[in-house]
C-alpha angles and dihedrals in degrees: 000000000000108000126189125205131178109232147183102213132027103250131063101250077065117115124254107274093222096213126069118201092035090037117144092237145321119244107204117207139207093214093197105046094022080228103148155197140210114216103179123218095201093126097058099043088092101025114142085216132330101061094116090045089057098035085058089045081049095057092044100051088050087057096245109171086192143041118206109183142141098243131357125195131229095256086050096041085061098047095050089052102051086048098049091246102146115208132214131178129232124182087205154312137114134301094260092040091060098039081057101046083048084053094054107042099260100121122076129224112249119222097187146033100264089209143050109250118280095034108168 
């Protein structure tokens, strides 16, 4: 399974980036093989609005079946969904720690955005 991860950092030893559409950067994980890919945000750091819309778009078009971040907006929420991304929240911990806890059932679905949009 394809696996997307905000992060701070490009390797899988890198933090949680808490934030979803002005995220540093998504890692994006084979969870099976650990093989990985670097999408950078770069773009949306700075956006005036839209930055969760086009993230989402972002996930979707790497082929990501899964979303693991600290918060997701409303706007973003949408967008995942439609595009059978599922979500799930982490409070921390690095890109290889998460992919595990998805792995093993320790991370729970989420049915909702958790902010308001433009959440910072």
């Amino acid at each position: 399974m394809k696996i997307a991860i905000t992060a701070q950092g490009t390797d899988l030893n890198s933090e949680l980036d808490s934030r979803f559409g002005r995220a540093k950067q998504f890692i994006i994980v084979d969870s099976e093989t650990k093989e990985f890919e670097i999408i950078n945000n770069e773009q949306n750091l700075n956006a005036a609005q839209g930055a969760g819309i086009q993230s989402g778009q972002n996930i979707i078009n790497s082929g990501a079946e899964a979303l693991i971040t600290g918060h997701c907006g409303p706007k973003a929420f949408k967008v995942l969904n439609a595009g059978d991304v599922k979500i799930y929240y982490a409070k921390n911990g690095t890109v290889n720690e998460l992919v595990g806890k998805l792995k093993n059932n320790e991370l729970q679905l989420a049915d909702s955005a958790d902010v308001e949009g433009h959440w910072v």
